[in-house]
N, C-alpha and C positions, 0 to 999 in steps of 0.2 A: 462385573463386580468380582474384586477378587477375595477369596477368605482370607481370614486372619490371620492363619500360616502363611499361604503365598505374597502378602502383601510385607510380610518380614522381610523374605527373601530379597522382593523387589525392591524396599525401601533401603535396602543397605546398602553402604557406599561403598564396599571393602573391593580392592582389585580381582580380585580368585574369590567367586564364589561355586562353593559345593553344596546343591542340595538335594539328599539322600531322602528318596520319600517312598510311598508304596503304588501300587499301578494304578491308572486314573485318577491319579492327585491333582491335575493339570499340567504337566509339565513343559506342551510341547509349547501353550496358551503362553506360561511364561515366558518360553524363548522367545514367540513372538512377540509379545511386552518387549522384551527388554532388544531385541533388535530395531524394533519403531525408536525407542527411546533414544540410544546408542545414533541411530540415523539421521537424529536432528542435526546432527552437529553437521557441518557443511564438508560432503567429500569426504565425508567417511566413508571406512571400507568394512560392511560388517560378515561374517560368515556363519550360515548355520550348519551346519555336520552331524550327519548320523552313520550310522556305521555301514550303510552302502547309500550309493545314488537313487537307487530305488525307492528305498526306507525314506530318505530325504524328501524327495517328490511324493511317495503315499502320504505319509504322516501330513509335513508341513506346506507342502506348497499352496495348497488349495487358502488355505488357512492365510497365509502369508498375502495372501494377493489381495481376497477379500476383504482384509483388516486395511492394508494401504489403498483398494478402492476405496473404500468408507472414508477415508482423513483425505481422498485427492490427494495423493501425494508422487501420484506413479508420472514418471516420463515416458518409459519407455520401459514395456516387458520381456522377456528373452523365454519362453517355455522350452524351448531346446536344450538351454545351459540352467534352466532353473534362475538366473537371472533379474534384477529389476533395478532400474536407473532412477533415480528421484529428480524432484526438480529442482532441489537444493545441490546437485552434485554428485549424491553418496548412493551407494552400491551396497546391496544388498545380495548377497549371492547363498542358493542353497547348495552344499557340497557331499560326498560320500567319503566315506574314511575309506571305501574298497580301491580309491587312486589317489592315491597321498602324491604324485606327482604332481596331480592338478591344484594343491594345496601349496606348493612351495613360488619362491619365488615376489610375493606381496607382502605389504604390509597393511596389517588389523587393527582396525578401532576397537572392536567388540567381536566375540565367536562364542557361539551357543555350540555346546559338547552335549547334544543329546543322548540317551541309552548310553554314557561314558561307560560304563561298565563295562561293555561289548566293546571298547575300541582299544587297537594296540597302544601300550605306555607311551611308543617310541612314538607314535603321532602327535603329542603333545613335547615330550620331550627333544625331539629332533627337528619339529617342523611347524607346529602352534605357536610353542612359548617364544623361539625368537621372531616368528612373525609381529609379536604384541609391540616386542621392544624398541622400535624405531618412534611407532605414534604412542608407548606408554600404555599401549589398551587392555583393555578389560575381557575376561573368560566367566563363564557362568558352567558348571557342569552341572547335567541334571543325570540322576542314575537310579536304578534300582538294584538293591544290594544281591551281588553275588557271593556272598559268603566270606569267612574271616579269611584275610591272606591273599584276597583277588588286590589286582591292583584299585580296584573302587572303594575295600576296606582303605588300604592305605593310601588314599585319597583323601578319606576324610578323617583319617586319623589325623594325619600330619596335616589338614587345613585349620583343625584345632590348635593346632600348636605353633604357625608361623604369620609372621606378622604380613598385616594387609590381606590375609587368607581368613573366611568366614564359611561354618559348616551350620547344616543346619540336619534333620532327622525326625521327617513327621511319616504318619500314616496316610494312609489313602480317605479314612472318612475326614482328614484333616486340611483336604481338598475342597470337600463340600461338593462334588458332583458326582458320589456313589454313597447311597441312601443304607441303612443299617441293615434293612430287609437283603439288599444284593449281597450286603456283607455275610449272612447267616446263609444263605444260599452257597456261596464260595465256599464257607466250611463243610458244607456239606459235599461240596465235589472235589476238596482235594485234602490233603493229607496235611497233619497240625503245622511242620516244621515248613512245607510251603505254602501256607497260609501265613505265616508269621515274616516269612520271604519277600512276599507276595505283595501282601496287603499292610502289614505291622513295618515293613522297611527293614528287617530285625537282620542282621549278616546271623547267622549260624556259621556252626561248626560243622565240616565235613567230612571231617578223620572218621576212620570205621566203616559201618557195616554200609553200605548200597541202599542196601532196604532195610532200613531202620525196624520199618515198622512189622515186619515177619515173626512172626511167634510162632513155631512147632502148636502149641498147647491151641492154638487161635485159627490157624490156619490149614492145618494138614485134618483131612477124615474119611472114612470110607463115606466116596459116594455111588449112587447109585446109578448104572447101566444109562448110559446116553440117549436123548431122545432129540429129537428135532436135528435141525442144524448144528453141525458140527466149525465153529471157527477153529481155524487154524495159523499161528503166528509160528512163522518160518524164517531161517537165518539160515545163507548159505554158509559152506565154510567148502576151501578146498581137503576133499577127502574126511568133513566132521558136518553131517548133516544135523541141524536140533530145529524140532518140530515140539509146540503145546499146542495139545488137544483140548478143544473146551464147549462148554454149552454156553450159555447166558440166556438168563431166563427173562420176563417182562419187565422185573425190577430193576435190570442192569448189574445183577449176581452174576458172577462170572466162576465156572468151575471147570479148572481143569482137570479131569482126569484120566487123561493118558498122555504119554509122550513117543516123538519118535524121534531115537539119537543112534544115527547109521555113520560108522566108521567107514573111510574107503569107499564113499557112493555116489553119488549124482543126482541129480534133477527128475531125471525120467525114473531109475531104481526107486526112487522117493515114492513119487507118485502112483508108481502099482504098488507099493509096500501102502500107501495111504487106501488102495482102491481093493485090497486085498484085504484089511483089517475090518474097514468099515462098507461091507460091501450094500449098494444100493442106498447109501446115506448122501443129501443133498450136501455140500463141501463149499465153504467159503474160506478160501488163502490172505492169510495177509501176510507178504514178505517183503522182504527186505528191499526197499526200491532200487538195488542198482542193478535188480531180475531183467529191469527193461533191456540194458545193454549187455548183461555178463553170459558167459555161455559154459555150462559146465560139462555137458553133454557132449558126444561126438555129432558132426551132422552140420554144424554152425547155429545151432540155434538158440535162442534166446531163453535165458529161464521162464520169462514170462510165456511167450508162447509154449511153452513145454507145459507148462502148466496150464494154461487156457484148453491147448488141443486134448487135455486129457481129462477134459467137462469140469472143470472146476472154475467156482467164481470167482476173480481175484480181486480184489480190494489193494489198492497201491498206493501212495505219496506220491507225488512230483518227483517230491526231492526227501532226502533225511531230514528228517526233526531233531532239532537239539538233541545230543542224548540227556543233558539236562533234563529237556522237556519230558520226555520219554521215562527219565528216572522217577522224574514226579508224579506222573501219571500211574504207574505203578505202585508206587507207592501211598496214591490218593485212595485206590480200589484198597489196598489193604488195609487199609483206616484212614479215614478224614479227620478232619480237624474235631469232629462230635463222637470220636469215635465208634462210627459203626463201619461195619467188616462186608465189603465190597468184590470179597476174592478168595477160594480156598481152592485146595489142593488134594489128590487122591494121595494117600499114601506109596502107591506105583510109580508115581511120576516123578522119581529119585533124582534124576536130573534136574527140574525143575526144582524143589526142592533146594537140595545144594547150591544152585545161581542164585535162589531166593536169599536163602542163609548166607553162604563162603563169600558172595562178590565183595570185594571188600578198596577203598581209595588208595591208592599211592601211598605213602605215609606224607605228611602235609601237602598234601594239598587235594586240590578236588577234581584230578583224573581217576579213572576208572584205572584201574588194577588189571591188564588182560593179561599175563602173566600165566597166572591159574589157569585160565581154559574156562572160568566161569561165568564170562561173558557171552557165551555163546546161546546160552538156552538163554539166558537171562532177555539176549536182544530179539530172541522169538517171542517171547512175551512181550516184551516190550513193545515190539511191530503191531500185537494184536491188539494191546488192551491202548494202546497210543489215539489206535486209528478208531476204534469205538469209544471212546471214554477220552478223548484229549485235553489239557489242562487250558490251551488256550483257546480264544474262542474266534475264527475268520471263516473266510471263503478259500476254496482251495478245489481247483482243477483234479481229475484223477480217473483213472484210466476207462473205469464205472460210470462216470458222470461228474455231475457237480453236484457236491455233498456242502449242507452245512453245518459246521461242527461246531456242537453245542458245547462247553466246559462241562465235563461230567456224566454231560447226557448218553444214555445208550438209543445208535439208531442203527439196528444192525441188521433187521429182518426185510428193510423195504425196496430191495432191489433183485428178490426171486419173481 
């Protein structure tokens, strides 16, 4: 059954459809709709594309195969190439936007642009759009807004305004398969403007401050003398170490009150300046994932192991997180969408502080600004409050074990 919103979508006949919605609206459900649909036709070629092969195969494949077992309609499956042959003729292929080479060269009945947001312009313009033009076909993007000025704003600016192009701009409850309760939950884990991102579909504005949500008056105050576990979000830099010092209590308050920002040091200097301050305190690290291979130290050795041999816990990513994702996560802890205040600051930890305040965009548009120098504490914080508090919600591999990370949740104590 599809709702009322997606049933718009799908009944329109316009050639370029764009539709702008919020997370769990159904969108990928759609694409599969409409590539079934698209695949009647005899010897069509349809394609679905996400923004890597990976994404393509996690997301859709499973989905994909299940719907065409159900209608009988499979000849022949390919799970190697993502793949499936009909027995009317027509081809159904899922693809990655991370090898645009394997995209050129055919010609398209129909192509699902899933997460178009996340995919380079020039893949549409250089290698989609003439693919349609031989059989006439049809493009469906489905996105979630990344802010005014990305090319998914002007996406569906301009599909308002050109003929045979159709935009559309629902929410996520306007899906019908995420219930009002998970919606009041969400505001409680993350912060108003990506709530409204998120869930509302809403493109915001990005000009200005990093962390919007930062108040001197809200966020800085004398706290009191550190007890338990000490986390610590770490960011190398060559010769600019920037370390926050923090607690977090049962509720998922997080307080940093101290920092460490070492000019001219290294990995190892780090680590007895950390074993020297807080001496005989249990220590959980979380840095900057590229510890695993980078080596700052004399000796050949690895930040990470520098850091493990000198008794501390480390807590790591695979890989980096959006810093996107990372921006919002930070910003969730400093006020949620109900605003309650998830993150404060010792007035010492001046460093911290300043990154919180000064980090400031490009002017139009929605890079970070490292210019300043205020990115550096900013992405120690970042690293810590990411990896306890993350906006998104999966399974992820990590050097620890295998965590799963809840949106919002704090789970930080279960691995001494």
């Amino acid at each position: 059954m599809l709702s009322p919103a997606q049933a718009s979508i799908c009944k329109d006949d316009s050639r370029f459809r764009v539709a702008v919605t919020g997370r769990r609206f159904g969108k990928t459900h759609l694409a599969i709709r409409e590539l079934c649909k698209h695949a009647t036709e005899p010897n069509a070629n349809c394609y679905y594309i996400a923004p890597s092969y990976r994404q393509a195969k996690t997301i859709a494949w499973q989905q994909l195969t299940d719907k065409l077992k159900t209608l009988n309609w499979i000849k022949k499956k390919n799970e190697a190439e993502l793949t499936v042959r009909l027995k009317n003729g027509s081809v159904i292929s899922l693809k990655g936007a991370d090898n645009p080479d394997s995209l050129r060269g055919v010609g398209l009945t129909f192509v699902s642009l899933d997460e178009a947001q996340d995919l380079d312009p020039r893949l549409w313009t250089e290698v989609i759009r003439p693919a349609l033009s031989d059989r006439k076909g049809k493009a469906l993007f489905t996105l979630t807004p990344k802010g005014v000025g990305s090319w998914g704003h002007e996406l569906y600016t301009e599909a308002q305004e050109m003929d045979d192009w159709q935009a559309w701009q629902y929410k996520t409850i306007d899906g019908g398969i995420v219930d009002e309760g998970e919606l009041q939950q969400a505001k409680r884990d993350m912060d108003a403007k990506t709530y409204q991102q998120e869930y509302e579909a809403t493109f915001n504005t990005y000009a200005g401050r990093v962390f919007y949500n930062f108040d001197r008056e809200l966020h800085i105050r004398k706290l009191p003398k550190y007890q338990g576990i000490l986390h610590i979000g770490m960011d190398f830099n060559v010769g600019n170490m920037c370390l926050c010092i923090a607690n977090v209590d049962e509720s998922g308050m997080v307080n940093i009150h101290d920092e460490i920002h070492m000019q001219s040091s290294n990995t190892e200097e780090v680590c007895q300046e950390i074993k020297n301050r807080y001496p005989g305190a249990k220590i959980m690290v979380y840095p900057d994932p590229s510890c695993k291979a980078r080596k700052s130290s004399a000796g050949g050795k690895t930040d990470l192991s520098i850091l493990q041999n000198a008794g501390f816990v480390v807590r790591v990513r695979n890989n980096h997180t959006p810093v996107r994702d990372r921006i919002n996560a930070v910003n969730a802890k400093l006020k949620n969408a109900q605003d309650q205040i998830g993150l404060t600051v010792d007035y010492k930890a001046k460093h911290v502080i300043n990154s919180l305040e000064r980090l400031v965009y490009k002017e139009g548009t929605n890079v970070v600004d490292k210019d300043t120098g205020y990115d550096h504490m900013a992405d120690a914080v970042g690293y810590l409050i990411d990896f306890l508090f993350p906006i998104t919600v999966n399974f992820e591999n990590t050097s620890t074990g295998v965590f799963k990370f809840r949106g919002g949740r704090y789970h930080g104590n279960e691995r001494w």
